[in-house]
C-alpha positions in Angstrom: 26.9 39.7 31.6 26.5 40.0 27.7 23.8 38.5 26.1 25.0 37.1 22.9 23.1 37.9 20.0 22.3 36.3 16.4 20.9 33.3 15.6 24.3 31.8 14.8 27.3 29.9 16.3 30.6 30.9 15.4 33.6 28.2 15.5 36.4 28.4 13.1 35.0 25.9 10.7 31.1 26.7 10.8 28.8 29.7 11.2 25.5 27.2 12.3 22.0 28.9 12.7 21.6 27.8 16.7 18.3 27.4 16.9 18.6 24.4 13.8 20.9 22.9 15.7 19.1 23.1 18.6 16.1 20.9 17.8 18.6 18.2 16.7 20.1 18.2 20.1 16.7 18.0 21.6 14.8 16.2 19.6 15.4 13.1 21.4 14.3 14.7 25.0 11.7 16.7 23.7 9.7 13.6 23.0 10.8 11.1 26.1 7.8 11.4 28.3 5.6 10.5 25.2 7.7 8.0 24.4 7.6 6.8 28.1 3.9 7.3 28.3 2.6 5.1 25.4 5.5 2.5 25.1 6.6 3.6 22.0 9.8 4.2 20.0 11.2 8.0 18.2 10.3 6.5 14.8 6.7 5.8 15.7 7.1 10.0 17.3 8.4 11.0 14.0 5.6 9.6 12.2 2.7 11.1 14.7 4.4 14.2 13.9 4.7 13.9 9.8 0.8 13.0 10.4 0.0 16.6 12.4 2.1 18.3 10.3 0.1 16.9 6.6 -3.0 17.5 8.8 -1.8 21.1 9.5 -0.6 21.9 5.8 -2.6 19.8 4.0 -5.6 17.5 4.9 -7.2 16.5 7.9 -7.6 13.3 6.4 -4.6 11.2 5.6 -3.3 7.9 4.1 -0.2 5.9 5.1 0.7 6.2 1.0 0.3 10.2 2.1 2.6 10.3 4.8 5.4 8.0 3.9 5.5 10.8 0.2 5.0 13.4 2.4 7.6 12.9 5.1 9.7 11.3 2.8 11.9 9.2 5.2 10.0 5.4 5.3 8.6 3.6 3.1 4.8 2.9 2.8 5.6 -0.5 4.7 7.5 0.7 7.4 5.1 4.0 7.9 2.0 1.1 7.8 3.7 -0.2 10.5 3.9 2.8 12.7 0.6 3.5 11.9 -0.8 0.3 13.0 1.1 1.0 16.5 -0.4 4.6 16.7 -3.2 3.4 16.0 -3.2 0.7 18.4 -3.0 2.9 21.6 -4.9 6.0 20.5 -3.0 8.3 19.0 -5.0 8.2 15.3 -7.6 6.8 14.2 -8.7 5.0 10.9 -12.0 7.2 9.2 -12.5 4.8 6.3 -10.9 2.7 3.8 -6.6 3.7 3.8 -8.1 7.2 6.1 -6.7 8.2 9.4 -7.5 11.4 11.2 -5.5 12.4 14.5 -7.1 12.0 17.8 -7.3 14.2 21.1 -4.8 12.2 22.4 -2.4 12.7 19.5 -2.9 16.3 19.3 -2.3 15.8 23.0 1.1 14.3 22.7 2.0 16.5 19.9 1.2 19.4 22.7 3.1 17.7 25.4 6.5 17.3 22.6 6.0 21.3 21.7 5.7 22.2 25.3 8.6 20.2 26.4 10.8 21.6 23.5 9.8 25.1 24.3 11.5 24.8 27.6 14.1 22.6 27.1 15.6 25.4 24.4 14.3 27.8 27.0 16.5 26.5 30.1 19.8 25.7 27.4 19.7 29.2 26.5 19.4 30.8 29.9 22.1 28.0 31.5 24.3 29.3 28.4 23.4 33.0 28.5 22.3 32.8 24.2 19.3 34.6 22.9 17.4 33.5 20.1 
């Protein structure tokens, strides 16, 4: 059997970049055992992973002011929310006055959602004989 090659998927109306398409598909499954694990919803995943990535690219340090610009989907109010619910269990911690850092158990669960992504894509592409 043929391995098909390219990052793209050809239909007659779209020529789609496969593996863009493919973190949409999975983005939901990629995080259910975190989401299983600490009781919480895919907003509150989204926004543990805005924080990593503006700790990653940016500052250790980070406001909820800082996030909600930075991932640009919530407001401050509704990212304070989230934040008070990470927060709550663990997954970041408050360094000073509007300062959050992550913790070991968000960089944990952050792991855990890159881990499980990896082989999700990894067992889709095998089952459907693609390469990436």
């Amino acid at each position: 059997m043929n391995k098909r090659q390219g990052a793209t998927i050809k239909t007659p109306y779209h020529n789609q970049p496969i593996h863009t398409l493919l973190s949409i598909f999975f983005a939901f499954k990629t995080s259910k055992s975190v989401r299983r694990k600490y009781n919480i919803n895919v907003h509150c995943i989204s926004v543990l992973v805005a924080c990593y990535l503006y700790t990653i690219t940016v500052n250790p340090l980070f406001g909820i002011n800082k996030v909600a610009l930075y991932y640009g989907v919530y407001s401050y109010y509704v990212v304070k929310k989230y934040f008070i619910v990470l927060e709550s269990i663990g997954l970041i911690t408050q360094r000073g006055v509007n300062k959050y850092s992550m913790t070991d158990k968000g960089i944990d669960a952050i792991n855990e959602i890159s881990h499980n992504s990896e082989s999700l894509i990894y067992e889709f592409c095998n089952k459907y004989n693609l390469e990436l």
